[in-house]
C-alpha positions in Angstrom: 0.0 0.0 0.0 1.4 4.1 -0.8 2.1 6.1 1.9 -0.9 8.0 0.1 -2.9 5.2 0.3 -2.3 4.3 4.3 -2.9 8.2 5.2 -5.9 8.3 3.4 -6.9 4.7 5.5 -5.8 6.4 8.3 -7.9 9.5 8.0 -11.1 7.7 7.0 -10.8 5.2 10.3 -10.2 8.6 12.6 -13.3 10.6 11.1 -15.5 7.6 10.6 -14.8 6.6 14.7 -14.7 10.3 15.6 -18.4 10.7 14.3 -19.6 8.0 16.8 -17.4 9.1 19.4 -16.1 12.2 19.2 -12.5 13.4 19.3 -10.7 13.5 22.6 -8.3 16.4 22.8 -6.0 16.2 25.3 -6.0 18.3 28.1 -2.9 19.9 27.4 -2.2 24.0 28.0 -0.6 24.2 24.9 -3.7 22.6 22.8 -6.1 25.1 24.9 -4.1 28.2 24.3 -3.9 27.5 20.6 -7.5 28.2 20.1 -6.7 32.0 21.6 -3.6 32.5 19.4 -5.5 31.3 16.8 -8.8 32.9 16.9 -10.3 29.6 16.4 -13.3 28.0 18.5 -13.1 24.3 19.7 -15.7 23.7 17.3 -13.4 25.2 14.7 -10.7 23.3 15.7 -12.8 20.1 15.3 -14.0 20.8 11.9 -10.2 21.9 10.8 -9.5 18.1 12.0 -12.3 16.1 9.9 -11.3 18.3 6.9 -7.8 16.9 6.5 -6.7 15.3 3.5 -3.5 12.9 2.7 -2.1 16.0 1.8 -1.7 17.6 4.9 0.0 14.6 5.8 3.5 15.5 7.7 5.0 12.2 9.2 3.7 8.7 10.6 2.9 6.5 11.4 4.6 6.1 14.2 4.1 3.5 17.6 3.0 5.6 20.9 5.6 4.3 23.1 4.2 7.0 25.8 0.7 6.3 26.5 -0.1 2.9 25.0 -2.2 4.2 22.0 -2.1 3.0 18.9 0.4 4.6 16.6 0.0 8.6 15.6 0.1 10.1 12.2 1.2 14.0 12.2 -0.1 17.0 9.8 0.5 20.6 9.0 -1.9 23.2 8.1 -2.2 26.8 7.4 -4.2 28.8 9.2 -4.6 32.7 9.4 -1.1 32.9 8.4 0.0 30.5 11.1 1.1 26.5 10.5 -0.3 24.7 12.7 0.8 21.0 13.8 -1.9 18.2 14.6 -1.0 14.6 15.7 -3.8 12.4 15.8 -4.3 8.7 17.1 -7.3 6.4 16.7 -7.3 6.1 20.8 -8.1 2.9 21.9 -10.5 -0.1 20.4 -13.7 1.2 22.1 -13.0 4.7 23.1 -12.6 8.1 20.8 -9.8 9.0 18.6 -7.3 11.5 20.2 -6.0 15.0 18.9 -2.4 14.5 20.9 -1.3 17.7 19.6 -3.1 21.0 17.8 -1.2 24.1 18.0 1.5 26.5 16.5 4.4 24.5 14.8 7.2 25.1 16.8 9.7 23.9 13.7 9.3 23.6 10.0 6.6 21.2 8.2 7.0 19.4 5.5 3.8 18.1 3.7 5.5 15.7 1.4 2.4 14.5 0.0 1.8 17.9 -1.4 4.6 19.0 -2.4 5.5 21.8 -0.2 6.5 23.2 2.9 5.5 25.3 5.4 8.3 27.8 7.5 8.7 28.0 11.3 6.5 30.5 12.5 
């Protein structure tokens, strides 16, 4: 299978699971004060999530060797002038997918399966 191919596997297990379950963000200060830099609501934040494509793809999969999840996929978008960088697991069997991570890019992204990059910002 294409790295396209598994990414876009990936992204159609996390929505389809997130629209029974919902998506569990972690309760991290960073995730909450990104919605502030960003000017974004939580609801925003969600629907920036299930609109991903393969080519917002940045790197993954990779195992969780942290918390026991299952492995993590990471992407980079663009928004108001700002990349932001989202890492996403399906969670657990039974239980809601997981945003890990969804705030300001703290180094370069590379969206390989676009074509281009974004700068540090």
């Amino acid at each position: 299978m294409s790295l396209q191919d598994t990414v876009q596997v990936f992204l159609g297990d996390f929505k389809e699971k997130a629209r029974v379950f919902d998506i569990f963000i972690y309760p991290r200060q960073v995730n909450s004060d990104a919605l502030l830099d960003l000017g974004i609501t939580s609801k925003m934040r969600e629907e920036y999530i299930m609109n991903l494509t393969y080519e917002d793809y940045f790197r993954g999969p990779t195992p969780d060797t942290t918390s026991g999840m299952p492995e993590y996929f990471e992407f980079g978008i663009e928004l108001n002038n700002i990349v932001v960088y989202i890492k996403l697991s399906l969670g657990k069997f039974d239980k809601s997918p997981c945003c890990m991570s969804f705030h300001r890019a703290t180094s370069p992204i590379v969206n390989p399966l676009k074509g281009t990059s974004h700068g540090n910002q």
